[in-house]
N, C-alpha and C positions, 0 to 999 in steps of 0.2 A: 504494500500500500504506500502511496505516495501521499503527502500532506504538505502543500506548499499555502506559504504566506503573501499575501500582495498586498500593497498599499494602495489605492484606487487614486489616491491624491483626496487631501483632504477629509477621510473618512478612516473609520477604523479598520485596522491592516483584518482583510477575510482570509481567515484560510478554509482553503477548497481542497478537496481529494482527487485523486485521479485527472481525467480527462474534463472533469469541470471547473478547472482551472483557468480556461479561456475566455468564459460565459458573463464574469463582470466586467473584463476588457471590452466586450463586444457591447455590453449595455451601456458603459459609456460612449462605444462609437456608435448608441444606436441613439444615445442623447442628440448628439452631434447631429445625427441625421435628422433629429426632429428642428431642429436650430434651424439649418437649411431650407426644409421643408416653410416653416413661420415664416418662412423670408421668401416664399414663392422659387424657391433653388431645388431643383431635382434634389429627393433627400436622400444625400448620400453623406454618414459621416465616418471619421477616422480617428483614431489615438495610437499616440508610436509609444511601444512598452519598452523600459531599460533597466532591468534587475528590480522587475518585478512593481516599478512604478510609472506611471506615466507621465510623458519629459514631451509630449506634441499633442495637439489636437486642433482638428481642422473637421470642415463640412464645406459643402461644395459652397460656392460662391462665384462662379464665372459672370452671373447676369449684373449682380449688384456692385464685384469691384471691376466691372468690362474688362476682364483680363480671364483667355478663354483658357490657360495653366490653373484657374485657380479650383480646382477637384481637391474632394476632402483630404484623396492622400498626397498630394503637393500643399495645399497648406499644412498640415499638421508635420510632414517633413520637414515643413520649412518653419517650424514651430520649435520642432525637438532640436534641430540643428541648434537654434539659438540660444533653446534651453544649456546645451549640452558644452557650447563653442565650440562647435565641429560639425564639418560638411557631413563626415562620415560617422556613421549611426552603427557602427560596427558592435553585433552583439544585441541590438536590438529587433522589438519583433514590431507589425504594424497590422492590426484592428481594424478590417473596414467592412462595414453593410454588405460591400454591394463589389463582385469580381473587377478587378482593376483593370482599365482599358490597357492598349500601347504605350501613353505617353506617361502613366504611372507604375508601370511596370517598369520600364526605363528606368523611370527615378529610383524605384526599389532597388536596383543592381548598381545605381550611381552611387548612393546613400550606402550602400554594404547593409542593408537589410538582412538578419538572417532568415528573420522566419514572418512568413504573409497567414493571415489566418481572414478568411472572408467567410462574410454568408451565405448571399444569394449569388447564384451564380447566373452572367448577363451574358444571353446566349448573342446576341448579335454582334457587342463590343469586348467580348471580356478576352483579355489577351493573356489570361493566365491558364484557364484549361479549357472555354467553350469554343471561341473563333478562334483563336490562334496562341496556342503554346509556347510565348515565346520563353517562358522562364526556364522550359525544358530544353535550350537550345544548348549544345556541349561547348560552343566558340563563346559563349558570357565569359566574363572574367571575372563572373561572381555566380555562384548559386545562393538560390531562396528556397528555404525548405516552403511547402506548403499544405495548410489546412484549411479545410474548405467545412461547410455547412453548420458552422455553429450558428443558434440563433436561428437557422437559415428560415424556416415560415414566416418569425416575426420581421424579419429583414424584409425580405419577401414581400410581406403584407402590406407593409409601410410605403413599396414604391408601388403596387400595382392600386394600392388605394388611393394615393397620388395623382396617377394620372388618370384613375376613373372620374375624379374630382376635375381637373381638367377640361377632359371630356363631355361631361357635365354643362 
């Protein structure tokens, strides 16, 4: 049995068993993602973990700061960067709702991400295992371990409730 301790930021340190060790991380990025969402921004949010605290968080915001980089997992990258003083996030893991496209997957491997842990998986744009694999490519000059589906209905539920609201 494994029994790990996390500090969430701000709250007292949970410790969790096993594989449900991921699932508070996730509910802070699933904060993030409601942030987003209040603000009419596809709700996508993210938190960078680093020895068990979190040092970044970000939610999408492309429409509101017209800067179309600014996806949950580029800001909160560029969140923990600052927290941290370093470009490179070596050692840390990153928290998002919702499978990362091309251009944050990138980051991930820029950033020295070790470990990507997502929800819902987005079969059109996700460039981590639905449209295009790229974290499995052997020419990276980094690998990311990956975990997929934590969360994943409530992730899930949050974007397709979203845009039926839209739709609407």
């Amino acid at each position: 049995m494994v029994v790990i301790s996390y500090d969430i930021g701000g709250h007292e340190p949970v410790t969790l068993i096993d594989g449900a060790a991921d699932e508070p991380f996730m509910r802070e990025a699933l904060v993030q993602a409601r942030l987003a969402r209040d603000r009419d921004e596809v709700p996508v949010g993210a938190v960078v973990v680093r020895d068990g605290v979190i040092v970044g968080r970000g939610c999408n915001q492309p429409i509101g700061s017209r800067d179309p980089t600014a996806h949950a997992e580029i800001v909160a990258l560029r969140d923990a960067a600052a927290t941290v003083g370093n470009y490179r996030l070596t050692g840390a893991q990153l928290f998002v709702t919702v499978e990362p496209c091309l251009m944050c997957a990138g980051a991930l491997v820029h950033a020295r991400i070790s470990r990507l842990v997502y929800g819902a998986s987005e079969p059109r744009t996700g460039a981590v295992r639905s449209a295009m694999p790229v974290l499995d490519d052997p020419a990276l000059n980094h690998q990311v371990e990956v975990a997929t589906g934590v969360l994943e209905q409530e992730c899930r539920e949050l974007m397709q409730a979203f845009f039926t609201d839209r739709r609407a």
